[in-house]
C-alpha positions as CSV (number, residue, x, y, z in Angstrom):
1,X,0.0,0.0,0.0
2,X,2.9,2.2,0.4
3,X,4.5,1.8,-2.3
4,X,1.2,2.2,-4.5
5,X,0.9,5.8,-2.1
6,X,4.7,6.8,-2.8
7,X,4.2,5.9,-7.0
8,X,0.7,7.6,-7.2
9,X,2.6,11.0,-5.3
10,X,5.7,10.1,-7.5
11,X,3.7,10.4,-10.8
12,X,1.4,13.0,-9.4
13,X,4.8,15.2,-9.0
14,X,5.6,14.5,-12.3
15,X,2.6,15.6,-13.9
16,X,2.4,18.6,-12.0
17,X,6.2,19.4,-13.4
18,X,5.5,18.8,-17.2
19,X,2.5,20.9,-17.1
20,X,5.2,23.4,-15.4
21,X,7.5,23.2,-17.7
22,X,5.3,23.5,-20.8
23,X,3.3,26.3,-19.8
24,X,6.9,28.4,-18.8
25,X,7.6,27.1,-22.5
26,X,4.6,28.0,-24.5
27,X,5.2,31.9,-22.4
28,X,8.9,32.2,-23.2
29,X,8.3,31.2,-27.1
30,X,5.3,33.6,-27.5
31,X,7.2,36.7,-25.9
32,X,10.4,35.7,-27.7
33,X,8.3,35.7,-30.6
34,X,6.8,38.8,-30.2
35,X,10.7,40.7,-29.4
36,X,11.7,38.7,-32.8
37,X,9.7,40.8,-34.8
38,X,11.1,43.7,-32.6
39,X,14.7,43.1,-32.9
40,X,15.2,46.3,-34.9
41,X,13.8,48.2,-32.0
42,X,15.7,46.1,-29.2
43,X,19.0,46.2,-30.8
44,X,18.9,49.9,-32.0
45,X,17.2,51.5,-29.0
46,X,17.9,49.6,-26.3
47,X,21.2,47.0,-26.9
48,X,23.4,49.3,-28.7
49,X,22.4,52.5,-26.9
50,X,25.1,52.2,-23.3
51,X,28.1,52.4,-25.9
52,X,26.6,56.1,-26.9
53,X,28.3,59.3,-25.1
54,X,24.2,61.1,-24.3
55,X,23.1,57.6,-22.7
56,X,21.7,58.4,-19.0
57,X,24.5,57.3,-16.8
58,X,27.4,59.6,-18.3
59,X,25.2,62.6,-18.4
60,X,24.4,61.6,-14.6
61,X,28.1,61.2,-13.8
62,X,28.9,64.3,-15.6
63,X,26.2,65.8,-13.6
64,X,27.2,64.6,-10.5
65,X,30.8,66.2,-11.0
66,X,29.8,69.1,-12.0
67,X,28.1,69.4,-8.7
68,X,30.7,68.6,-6.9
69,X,33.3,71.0,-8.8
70,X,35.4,68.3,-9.1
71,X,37.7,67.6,-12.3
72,X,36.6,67.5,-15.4
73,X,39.2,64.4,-15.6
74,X,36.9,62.4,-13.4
75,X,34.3,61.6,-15.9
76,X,33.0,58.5,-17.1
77,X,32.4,59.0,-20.8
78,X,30.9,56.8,-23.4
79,X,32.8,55.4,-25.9
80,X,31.3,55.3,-29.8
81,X,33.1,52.0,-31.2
82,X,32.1,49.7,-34.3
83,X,31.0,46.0,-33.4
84,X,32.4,43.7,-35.8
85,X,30.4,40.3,-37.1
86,X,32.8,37.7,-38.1
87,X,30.6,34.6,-38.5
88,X,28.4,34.0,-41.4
89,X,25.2,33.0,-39.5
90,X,26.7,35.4,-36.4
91,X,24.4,38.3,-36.5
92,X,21.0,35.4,-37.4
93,X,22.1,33.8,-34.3
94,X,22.7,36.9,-31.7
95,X,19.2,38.0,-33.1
96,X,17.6,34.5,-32.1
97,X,19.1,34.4,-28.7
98,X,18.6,38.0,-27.8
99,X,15.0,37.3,-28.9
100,X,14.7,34.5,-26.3
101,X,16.5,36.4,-23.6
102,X,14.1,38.9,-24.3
103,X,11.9,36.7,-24.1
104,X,12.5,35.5,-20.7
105,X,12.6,38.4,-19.3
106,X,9.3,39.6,-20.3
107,X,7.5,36.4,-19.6
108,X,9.4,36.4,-16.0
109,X,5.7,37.0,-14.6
110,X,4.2,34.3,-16.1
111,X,7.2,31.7,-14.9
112,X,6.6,33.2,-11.8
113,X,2.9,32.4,-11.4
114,X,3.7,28.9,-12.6
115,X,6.4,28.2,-9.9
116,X,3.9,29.6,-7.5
117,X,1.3,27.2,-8.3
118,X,3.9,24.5,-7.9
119,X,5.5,25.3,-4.7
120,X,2.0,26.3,-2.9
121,X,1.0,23.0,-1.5
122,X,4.2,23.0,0.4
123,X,3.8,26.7,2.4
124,X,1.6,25.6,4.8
125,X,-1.9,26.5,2.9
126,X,-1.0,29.6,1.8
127,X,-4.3,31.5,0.3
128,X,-4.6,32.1,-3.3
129,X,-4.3,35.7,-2.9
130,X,-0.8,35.7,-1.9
131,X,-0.5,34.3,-5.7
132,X,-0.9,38.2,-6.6
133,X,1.2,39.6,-4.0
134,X,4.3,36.8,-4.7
135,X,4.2,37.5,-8.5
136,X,3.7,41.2,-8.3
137,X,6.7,42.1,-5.7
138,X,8.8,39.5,-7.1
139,X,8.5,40.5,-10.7
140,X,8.8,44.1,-9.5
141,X,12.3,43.4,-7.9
142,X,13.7,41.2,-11.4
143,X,12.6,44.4,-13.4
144,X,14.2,46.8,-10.9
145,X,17.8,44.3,-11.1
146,X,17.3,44.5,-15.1
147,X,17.1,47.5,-15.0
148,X,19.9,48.6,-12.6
149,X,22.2,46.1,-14.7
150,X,21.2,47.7,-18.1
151,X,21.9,51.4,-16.3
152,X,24.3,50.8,-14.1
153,X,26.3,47.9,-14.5
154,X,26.4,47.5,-18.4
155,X,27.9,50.9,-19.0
156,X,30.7,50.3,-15.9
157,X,31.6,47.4,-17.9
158,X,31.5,48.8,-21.1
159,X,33.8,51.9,-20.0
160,X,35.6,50.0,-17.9
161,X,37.2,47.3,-20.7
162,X,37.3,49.9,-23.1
163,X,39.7,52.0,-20.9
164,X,42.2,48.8,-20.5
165,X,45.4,49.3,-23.0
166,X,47.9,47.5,-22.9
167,X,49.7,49.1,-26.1
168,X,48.9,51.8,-28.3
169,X,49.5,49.4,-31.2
170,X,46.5,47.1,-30.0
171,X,43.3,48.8,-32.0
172,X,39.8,47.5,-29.9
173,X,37.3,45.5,-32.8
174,X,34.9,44.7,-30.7
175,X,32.9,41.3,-31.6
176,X,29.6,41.4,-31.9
177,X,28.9,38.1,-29.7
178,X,31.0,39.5,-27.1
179,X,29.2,42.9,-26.6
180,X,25.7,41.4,-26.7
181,X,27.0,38.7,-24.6
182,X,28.2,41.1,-22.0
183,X,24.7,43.3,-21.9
184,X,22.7,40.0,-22.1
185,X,24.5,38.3,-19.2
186,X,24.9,41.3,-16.9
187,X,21.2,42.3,-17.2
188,X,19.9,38.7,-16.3
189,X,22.3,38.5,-14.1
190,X,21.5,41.4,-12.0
191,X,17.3,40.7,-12.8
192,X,18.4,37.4,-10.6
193,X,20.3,38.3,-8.0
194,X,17.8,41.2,-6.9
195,X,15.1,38.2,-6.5
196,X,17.2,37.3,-3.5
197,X,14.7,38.5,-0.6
198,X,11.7,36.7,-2.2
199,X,13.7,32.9,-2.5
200,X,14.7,33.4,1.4
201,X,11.3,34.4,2.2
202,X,9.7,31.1,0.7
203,X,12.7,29.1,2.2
204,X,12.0,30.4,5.3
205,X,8.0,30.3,5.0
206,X,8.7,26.0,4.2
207,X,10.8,25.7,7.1
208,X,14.1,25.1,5.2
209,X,15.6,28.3,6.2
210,X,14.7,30.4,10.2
211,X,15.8,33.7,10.9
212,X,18.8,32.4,13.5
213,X,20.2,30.7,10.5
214,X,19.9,33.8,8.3
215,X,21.9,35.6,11.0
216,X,24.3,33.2,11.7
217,X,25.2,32.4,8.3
218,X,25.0,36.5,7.6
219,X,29.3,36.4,7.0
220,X,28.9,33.7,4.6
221,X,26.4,35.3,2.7
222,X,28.2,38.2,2.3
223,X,31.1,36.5,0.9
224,X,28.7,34.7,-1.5
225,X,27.3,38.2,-2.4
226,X,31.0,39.3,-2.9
227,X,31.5,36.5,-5.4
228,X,28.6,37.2,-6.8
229,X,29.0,40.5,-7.7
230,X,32.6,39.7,-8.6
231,X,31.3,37.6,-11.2
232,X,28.9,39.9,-12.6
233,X,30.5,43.3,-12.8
234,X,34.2,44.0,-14.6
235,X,37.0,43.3,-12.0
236,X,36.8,46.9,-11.1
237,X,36.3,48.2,-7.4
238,X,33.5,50.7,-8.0
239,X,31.3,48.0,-10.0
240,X,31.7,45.5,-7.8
241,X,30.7,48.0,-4.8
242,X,27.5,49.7,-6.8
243,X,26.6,46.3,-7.1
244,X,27.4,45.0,-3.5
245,X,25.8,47.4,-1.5
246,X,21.8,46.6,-2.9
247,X,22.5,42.7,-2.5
248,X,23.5,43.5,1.4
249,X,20.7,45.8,2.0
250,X,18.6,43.1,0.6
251,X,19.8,40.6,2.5
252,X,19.1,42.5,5.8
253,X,15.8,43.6,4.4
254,X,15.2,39.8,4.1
255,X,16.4,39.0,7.9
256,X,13.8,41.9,8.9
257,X,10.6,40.3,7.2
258,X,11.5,37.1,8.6
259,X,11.5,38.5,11.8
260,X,8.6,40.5,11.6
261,X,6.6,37.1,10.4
262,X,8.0,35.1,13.1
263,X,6.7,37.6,15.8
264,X,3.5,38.4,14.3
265,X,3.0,34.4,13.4
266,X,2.2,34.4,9.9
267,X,1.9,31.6,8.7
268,X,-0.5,31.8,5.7
């Protein structure tokens, strides 16, 4: 009788994970669909436009020294350089993957919804309302790490490797895989890692994670966060930091909530 229990949960499980995984699939196909027939738009407006002198961050920075009266030395200006295709089927290729990053991104809602339906059973009856609440804050925190790599991050890199010479002889022909590589990773990347306070929230809600452990293991996780961010930004100081300090704050802002739910006993 067990064992028929234990198969019928077993394939129970694994129904409920291929519906999961095709419905996440039919949403990332249609949006990637839908930014293939944008990729003019996405590449022109919005890929291509952190290499241009006028995009937001350098006006910012030149702003922000300005301010300061500090030297005109000091600012961080963009860099107009060609990108170079050197494959054949190179450029059909970035615009198929960048359709399905794209893709991912904007369906990020819709994965999230799924993995709520899947994981619901296990947080102690949580009501369906919290579906909206899950998807909406969640969703809003990817966008805001998107974003803050597209502004932030991509242009650090960008000025930072373009800056490194290591003779005047060396002339910079910048790939076209490896720039869209870069802004692609970086802006995933950072969409990601901002999720952070929602995925210790829902370990801590299914009693895999308490708020002791999240304090006790708060050294380690900032080491991870430091590796993390070392991983994401150029090996410069001030990228790595820009990008440190939101992760910490997040993590603490985590430790709070968990606290706050453990002395006001919510547990649905």
């Amino acid at each position: 009788m067990d064992i028929d229990i234990k198969k019928k949960t077993f394939l129970n499980f694994v129904g409920l994970l291929r519906s999961f995984l095709i419905k996440c699939f039919i949403g990332i196909v249609l949006c990637s669909s839908i930014a293939f027939l944008y990729t003019n738009f996405i590449f022109e407006q919005i890929l291509f436009a952190p290499k241009n002198p006028n995009f937001p961050i350098y006006i910012w920075h030149r702003s922000l020294i300005d301010f300061f009266n500090l030297s005109s030395s000091l600012y961080m200006e963009g860099i107009e350089f060609d990108i170079q295709n050197r494959k054949m089927d190179g450029q059909l290729k970035i615009m198929i993957w960048t359709s399905f990053t794209f893709g991912l991104i904007t369906s990020f809602p819709w994965i999230l919804y799924q993995i709520w339906k899947l994981v619901q059973p296990k947080l102690y009856n949580s009501k369906t309302r919290y579906s909206i609440v899950f998807v909406t804050i969640t969703s809003l925190l990817f966008f805001i790490g998107v974003l803050f790599g597209y502004f932030i991050i991509v242009p650090l890199s960008i000025h930072f490797f373009m800056n490194i010479e290591i003779s005047s002889i060396v002339a910079n022909q910048i790939d076209l895989t490896s720039y869209i590589s870069l802004v692609r990773t970086t802006i995933l990347a950072s969409g990601i890692v901002f999720v952070l306070p929602v995925v210790i929230l829902v370990l801590y809600k299914m009693g895999i994670l308490s708020t002791d452990t999240l304090k006790g293991y708060r050294r380690y996780a900032y080491v991870l966060i430091l590796v993390a961010s070392a991983i994401i930004t150029p090996p410069d100081v001030l990228s790595q930091v820009i990008l440190v300090i939101p992760l910490v704050l997040l993590y603490e802002v985590s430790i709070f909530f968990s606290k706050f739910m453990k002395s006001n006993h919510i547990t649905e």
